[in-house]
N, CA, C and O atoms as CSV, one atom per row, in Angstrom:
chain,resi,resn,atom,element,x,y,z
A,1,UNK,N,N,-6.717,8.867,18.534
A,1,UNK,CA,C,-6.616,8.943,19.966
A,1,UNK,C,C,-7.176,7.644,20.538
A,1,UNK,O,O,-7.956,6.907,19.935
A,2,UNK,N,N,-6.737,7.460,21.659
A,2,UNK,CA,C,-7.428,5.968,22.190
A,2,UNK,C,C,-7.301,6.149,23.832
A,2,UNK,O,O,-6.628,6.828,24.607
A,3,UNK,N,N,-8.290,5.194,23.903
A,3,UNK,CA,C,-8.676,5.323,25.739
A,3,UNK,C,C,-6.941,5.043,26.627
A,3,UNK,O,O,-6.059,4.252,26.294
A,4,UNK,N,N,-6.954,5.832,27.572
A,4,UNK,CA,C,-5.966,5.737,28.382
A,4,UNK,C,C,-5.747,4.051,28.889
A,4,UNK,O,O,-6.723,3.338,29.124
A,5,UNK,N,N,-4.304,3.551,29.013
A,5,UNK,CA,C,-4.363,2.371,29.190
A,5,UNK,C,C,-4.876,1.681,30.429
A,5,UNK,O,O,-5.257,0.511,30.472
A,6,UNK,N,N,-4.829,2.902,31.865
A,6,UNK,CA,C,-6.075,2.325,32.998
A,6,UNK,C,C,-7.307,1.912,32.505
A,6,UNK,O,O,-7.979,1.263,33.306
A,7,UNK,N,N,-7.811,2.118,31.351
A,7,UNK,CA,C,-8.960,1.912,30.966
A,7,UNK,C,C,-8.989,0.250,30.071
A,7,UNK,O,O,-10.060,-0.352,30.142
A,8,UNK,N,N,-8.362,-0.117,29.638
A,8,UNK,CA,C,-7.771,-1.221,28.616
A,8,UNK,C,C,-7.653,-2.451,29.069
A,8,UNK,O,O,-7.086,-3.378,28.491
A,9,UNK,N,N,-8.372,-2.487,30.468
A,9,UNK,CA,C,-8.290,-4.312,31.193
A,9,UNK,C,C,-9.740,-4.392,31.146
A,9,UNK,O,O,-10.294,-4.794,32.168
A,10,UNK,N,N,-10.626,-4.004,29.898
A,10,UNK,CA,C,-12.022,-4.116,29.539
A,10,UNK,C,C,-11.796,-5.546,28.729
A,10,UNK,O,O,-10.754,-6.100,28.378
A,11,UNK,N,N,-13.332,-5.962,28.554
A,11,UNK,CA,C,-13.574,-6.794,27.311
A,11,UNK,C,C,-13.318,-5.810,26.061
A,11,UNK,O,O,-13.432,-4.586,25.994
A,12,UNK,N,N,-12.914,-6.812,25.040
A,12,UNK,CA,C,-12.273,-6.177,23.651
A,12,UNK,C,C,-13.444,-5.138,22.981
A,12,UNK,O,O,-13.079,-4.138,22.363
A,13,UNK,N,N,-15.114,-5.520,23.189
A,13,UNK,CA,C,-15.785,-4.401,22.596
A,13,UNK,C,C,-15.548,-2.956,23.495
A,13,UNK,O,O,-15.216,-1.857,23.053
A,14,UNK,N,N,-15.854,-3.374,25.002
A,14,UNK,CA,C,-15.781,-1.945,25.804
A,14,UNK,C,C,-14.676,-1.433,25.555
A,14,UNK,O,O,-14.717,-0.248,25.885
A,15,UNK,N,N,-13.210,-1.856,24.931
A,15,UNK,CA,C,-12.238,-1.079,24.667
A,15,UNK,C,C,-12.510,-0.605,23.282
A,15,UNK,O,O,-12.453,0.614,23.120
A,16,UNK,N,N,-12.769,-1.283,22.349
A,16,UNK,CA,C,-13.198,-0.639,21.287
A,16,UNK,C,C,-13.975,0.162,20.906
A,16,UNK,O,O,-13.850,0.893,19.923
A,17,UNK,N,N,-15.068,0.091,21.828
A,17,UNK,CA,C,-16.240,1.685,22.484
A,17,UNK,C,C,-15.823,2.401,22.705
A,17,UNK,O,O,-16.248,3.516,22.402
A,18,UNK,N,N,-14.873,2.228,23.286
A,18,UNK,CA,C,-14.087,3.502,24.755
A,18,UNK,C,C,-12.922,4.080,23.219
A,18,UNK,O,O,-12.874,5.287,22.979
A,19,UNK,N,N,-12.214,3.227,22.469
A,19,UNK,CA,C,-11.009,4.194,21.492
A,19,UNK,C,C,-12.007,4.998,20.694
A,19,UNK,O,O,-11.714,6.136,20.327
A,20,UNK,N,N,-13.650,4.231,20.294
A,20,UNK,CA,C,-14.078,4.914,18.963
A,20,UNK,C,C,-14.438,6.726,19.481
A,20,UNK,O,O,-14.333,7.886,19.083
A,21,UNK,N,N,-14.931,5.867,20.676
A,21,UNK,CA,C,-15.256,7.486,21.497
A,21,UNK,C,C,-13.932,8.667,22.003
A,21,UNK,O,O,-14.095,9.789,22.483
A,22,UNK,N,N,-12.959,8.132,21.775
A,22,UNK,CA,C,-11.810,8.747,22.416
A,22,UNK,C,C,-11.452,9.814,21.080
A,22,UNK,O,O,-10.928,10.926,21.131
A,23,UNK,N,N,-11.897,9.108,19.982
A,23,UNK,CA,C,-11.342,10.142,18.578
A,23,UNK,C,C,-12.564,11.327,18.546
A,23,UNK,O,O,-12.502,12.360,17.879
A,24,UNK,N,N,-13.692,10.925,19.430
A,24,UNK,CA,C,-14.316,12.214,18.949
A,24,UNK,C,C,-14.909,12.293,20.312
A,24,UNK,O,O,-15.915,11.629,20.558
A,25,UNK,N,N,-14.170,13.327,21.542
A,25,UNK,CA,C,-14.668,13.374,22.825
A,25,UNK,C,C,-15.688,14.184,22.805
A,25,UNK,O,O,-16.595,14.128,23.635
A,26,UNK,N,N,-15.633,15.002,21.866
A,26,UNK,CA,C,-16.614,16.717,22.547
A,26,UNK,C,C,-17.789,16.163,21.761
A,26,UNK,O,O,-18.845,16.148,22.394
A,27,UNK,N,N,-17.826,15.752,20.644
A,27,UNK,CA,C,-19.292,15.543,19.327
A,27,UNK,C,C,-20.005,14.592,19.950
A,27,UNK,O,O,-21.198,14.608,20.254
A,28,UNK,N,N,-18.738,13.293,20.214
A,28,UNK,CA,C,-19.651,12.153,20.683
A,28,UNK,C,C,-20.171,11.414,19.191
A,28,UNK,O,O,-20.135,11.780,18.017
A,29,UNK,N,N,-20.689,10.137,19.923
A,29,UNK,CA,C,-21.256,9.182,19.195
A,29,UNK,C,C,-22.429,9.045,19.179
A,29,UNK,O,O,-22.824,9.264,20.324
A,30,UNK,N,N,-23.460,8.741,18.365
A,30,UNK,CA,C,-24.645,7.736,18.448
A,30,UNK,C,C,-24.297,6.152,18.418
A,30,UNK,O,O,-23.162,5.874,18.031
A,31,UNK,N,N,-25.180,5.053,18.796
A,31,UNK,CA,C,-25.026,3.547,18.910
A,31,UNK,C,C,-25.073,3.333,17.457
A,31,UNK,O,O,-24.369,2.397,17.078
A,32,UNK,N,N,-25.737,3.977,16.530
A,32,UNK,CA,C,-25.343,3.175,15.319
A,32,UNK,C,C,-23.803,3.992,14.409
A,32,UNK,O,O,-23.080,3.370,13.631
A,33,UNK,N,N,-23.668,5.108,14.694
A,33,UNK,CA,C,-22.100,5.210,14.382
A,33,UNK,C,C,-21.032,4.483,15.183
A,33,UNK,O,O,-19.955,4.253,14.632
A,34,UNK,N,N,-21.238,4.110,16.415
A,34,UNK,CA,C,-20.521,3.438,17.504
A,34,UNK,C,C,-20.433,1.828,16.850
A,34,UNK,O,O,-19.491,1.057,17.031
A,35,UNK,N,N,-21.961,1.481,15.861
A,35,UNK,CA,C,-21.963,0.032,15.276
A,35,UNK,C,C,-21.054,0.050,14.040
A,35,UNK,O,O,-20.401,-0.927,13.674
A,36,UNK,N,N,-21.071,1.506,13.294
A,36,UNK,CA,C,-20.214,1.205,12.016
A,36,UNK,C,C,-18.333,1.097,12.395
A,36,UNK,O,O,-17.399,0.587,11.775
A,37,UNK,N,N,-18.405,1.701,13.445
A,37,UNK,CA,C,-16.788,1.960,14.160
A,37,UNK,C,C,-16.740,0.866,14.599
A,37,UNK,O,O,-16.184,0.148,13.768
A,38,UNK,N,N,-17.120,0.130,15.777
A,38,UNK,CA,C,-16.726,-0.777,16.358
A,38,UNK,C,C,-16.867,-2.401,15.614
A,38,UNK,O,O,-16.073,-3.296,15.904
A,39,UNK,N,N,-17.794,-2.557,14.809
A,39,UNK,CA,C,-17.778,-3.914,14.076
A,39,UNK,C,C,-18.380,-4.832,14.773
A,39,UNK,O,O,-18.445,-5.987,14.352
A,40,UNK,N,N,-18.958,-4.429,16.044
A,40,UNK,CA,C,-19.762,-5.707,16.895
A,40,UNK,C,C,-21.446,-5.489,16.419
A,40,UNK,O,O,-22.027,-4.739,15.634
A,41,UNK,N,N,-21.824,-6.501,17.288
A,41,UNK,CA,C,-23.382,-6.294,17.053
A,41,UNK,C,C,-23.503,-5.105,18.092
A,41,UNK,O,O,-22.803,-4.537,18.930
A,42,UNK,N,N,-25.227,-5.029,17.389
A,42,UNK,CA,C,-25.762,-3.873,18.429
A,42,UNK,C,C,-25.815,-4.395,19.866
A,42,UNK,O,O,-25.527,-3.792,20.900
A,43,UNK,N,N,-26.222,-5.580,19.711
A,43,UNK,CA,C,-26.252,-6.333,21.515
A,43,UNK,C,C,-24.971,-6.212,22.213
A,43,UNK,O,O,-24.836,-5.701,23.325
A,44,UNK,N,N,-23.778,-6.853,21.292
A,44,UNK,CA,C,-22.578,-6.276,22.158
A,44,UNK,C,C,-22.255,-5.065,22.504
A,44,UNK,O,O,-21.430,-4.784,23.374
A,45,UNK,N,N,-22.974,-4.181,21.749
A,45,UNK,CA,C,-22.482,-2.559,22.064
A,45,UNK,C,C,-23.394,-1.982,22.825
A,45,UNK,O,O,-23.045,-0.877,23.242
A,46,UNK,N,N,-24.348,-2.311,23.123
A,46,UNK,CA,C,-25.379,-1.901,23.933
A,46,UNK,C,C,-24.883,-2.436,25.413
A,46,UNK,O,O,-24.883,-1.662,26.371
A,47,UNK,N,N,-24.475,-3.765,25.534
A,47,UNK,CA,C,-24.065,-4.263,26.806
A,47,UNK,C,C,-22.678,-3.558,27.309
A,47,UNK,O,O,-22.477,-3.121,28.442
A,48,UNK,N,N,-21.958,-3.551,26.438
A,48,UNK,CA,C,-20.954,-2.953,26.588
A,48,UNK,C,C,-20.766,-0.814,27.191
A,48,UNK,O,O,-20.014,-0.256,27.991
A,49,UNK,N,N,-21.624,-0.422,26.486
A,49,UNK,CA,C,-22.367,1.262,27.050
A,49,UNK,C,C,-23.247,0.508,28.642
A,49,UNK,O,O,-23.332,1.230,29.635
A,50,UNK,N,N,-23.569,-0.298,28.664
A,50,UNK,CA,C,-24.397,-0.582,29.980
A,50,UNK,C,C,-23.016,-0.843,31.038
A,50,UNK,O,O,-23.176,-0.699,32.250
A,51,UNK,N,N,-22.295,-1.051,30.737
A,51,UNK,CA,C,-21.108,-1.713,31.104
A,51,UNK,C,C,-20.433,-0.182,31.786
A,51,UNK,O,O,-20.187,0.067,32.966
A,52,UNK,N,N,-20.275,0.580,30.720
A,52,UNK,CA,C,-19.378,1.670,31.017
A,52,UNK,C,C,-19.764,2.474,31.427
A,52,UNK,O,O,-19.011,3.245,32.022
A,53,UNK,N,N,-21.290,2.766,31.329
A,53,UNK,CA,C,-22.330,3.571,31.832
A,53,UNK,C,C,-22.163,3.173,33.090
A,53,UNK,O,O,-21.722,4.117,33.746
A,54,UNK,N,N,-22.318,2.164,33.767
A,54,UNK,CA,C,-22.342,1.755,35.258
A,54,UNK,C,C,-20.894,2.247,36.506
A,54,UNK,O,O,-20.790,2.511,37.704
A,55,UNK,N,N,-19.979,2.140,35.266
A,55,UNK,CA,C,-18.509,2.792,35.706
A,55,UNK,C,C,-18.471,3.911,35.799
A,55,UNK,O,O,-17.515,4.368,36.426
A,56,UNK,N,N,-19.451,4.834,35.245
A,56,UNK,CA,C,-18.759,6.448,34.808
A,56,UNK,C,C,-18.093,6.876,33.917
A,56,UNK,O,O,-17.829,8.069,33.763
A,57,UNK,N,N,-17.643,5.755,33.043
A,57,UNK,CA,C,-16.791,6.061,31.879
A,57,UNK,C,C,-17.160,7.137,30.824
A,57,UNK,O,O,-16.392,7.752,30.085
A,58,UNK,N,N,-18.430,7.221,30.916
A,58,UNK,CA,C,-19.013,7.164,29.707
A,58,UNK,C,C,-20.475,8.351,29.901
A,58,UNK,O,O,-21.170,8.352,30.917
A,59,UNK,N,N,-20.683,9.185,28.838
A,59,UNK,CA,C,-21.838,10.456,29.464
A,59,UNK,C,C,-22.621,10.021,28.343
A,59,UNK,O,O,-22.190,9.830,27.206
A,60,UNK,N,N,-24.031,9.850,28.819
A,60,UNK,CA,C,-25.380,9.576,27.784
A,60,UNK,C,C,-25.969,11.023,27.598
A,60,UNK,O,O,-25.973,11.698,28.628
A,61,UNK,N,N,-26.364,11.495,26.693
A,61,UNK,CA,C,-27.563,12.618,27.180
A,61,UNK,C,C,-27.979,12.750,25.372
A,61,UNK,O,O,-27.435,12.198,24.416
A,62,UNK,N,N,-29.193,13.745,25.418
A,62,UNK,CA,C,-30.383,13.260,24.662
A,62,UNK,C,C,-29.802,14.938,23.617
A,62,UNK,O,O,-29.427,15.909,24.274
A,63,UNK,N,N,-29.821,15.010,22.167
A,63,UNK,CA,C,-29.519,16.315,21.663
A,63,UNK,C,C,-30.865,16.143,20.516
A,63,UNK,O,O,-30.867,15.473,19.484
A,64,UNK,N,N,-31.643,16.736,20.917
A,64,UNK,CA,C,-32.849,16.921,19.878
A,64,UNK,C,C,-33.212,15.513,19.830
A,64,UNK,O,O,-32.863,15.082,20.928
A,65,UNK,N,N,-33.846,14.332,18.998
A,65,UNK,CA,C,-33.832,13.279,18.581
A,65,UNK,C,C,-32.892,12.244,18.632
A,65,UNK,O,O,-33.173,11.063,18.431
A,66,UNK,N,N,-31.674,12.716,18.924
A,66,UNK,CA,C,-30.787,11.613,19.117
A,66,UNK,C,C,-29.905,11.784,20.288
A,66,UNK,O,O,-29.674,12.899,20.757
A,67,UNK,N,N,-29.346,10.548,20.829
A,67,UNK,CA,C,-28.963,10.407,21.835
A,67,UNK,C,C,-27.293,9.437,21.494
A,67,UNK,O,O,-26.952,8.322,21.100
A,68,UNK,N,N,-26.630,10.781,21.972
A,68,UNK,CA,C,-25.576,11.166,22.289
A,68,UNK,C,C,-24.689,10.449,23.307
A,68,UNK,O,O,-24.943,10.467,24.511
A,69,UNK,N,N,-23.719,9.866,22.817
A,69,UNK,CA,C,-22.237,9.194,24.164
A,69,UNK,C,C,-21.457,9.699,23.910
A,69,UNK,O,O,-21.241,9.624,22.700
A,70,UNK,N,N,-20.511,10.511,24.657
A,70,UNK,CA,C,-19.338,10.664,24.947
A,70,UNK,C,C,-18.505,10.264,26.008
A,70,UNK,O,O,-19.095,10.051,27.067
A,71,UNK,N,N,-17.124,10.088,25.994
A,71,UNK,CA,C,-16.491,9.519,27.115
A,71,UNK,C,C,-15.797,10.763,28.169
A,71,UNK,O,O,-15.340,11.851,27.818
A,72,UNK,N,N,-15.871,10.327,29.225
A,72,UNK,CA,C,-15.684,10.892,30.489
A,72,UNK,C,C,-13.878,11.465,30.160
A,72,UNK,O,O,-12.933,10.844,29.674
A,73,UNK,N,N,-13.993,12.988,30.709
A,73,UNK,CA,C,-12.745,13.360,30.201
A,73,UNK,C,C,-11.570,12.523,30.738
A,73,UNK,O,O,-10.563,12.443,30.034
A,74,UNK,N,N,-11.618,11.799,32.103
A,74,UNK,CA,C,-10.425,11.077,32.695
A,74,UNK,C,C,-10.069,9.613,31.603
A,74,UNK,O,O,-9.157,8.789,31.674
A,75,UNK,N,N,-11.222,9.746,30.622
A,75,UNK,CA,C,-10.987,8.231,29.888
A,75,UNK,C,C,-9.971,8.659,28.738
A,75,UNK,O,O,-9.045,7.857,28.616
A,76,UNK,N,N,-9.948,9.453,28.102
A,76,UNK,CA,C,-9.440,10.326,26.963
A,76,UNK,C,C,-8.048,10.099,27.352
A,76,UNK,O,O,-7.721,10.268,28.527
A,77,UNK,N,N,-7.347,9.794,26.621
A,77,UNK,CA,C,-5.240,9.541,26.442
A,77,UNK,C,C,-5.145,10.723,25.758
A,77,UNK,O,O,-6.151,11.213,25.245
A,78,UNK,N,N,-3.906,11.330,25.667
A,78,UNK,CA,C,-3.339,12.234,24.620
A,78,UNK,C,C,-3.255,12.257,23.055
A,78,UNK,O,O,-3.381,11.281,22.315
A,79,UNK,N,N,-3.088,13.180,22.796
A,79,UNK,CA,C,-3.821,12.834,21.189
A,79,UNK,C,C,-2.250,11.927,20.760
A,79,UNK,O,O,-2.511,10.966,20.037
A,80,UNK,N,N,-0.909,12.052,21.035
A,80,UNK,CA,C,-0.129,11.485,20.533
A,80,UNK,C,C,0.534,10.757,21.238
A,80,UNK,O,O,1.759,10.667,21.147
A,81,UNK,N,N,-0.393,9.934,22.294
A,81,UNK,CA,C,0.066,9.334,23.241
A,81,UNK,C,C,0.770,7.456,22.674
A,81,UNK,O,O,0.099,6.499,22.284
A,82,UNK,N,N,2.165,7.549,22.841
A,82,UNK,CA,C,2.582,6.253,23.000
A,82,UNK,C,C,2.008,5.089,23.947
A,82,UNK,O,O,2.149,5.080,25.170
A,83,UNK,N,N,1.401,4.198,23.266
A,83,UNK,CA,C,0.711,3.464,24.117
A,83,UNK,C,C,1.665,1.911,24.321
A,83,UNK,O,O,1.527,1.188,25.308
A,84,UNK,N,N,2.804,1.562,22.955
A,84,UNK,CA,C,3.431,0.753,23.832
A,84,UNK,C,C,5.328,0.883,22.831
A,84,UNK,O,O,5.730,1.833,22.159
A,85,UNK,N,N,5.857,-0.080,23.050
A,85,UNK,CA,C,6.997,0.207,22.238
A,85,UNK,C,C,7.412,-0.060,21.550
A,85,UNK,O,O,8.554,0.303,21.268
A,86,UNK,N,N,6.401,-1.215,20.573
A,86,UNK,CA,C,6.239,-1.242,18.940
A,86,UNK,C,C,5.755,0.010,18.295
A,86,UNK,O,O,6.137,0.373,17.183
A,87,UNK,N,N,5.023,0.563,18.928
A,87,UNK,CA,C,4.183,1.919,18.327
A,87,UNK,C,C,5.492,2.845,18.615
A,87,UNK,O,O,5.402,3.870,17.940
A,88,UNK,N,N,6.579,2.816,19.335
A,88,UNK,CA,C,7.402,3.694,19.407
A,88,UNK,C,C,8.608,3.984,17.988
A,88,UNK,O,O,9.130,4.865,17.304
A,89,UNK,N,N,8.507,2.017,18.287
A,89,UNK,CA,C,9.975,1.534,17.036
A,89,UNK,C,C,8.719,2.103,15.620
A,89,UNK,O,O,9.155,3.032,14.941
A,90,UNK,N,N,7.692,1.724,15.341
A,90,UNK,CA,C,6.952,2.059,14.291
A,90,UNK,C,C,7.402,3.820,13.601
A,90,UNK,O,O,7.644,4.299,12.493
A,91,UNK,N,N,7.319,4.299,14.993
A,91,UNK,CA,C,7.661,5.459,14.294
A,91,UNK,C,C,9.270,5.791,14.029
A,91,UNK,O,O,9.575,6.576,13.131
A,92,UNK,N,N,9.973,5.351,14.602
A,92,UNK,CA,C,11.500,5.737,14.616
A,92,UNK,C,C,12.233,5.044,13.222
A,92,UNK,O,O,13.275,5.519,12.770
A,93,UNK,N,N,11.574,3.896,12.622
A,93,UNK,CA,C,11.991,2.686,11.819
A,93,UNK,C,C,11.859,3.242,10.745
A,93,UNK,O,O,11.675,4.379,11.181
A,94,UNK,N,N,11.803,3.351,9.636
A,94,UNK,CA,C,11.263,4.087,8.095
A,94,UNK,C,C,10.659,2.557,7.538
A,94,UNK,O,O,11.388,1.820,6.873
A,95,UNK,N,N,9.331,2.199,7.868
A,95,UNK,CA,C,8.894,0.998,7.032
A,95,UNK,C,C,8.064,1.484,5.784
A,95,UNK,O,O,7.619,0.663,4.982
């Protein structure tokens, strides 16, 4: 699943925050599973949650010891959502 494309005129980590979180809306992430998904540093991903945090994109809250992100349900695309029309021919093509 990946962030709806209103969401996608981000810098390349906040979009890559926003898809890692889009595959798991309800569980959510911690910042260091968010570091093994996304491939940036912790500084970029931290700025980047400060980023989306400031928008609303994005829900912080605390579950026992760890602290929890998930993305805001309006950020979430469809689970089999065509996002452009290589991804369309991809599927129609037999590669």
């Amino acid at each position: 699943m990946r962030a709806k494309p209103a969401y996608r005129d981000r810098s390349d980590v906040d979009v890559a925050v926003l898809d890692a979180l889009a595959d798991r809306p309800t569980e959510g992430m911690t910042v260091f599973e968010l570091r093994a998904e996304v491939g940036a540093s912790i500084d970029e991903i931290e700025s980047a949650l400060e980023r989306l945090n400031a928008d609303d994109l994005i829900e912080v809250s605390r579950e026992g010891s760890r602290t929890v992100v998930v993305p805001d349900d309006r950020v979430v695309g469809p689970a089999e959502a065509e996002t452009d029309v290589l991804d369309r021919l991809r599927r129609r093509l037999p590669f």
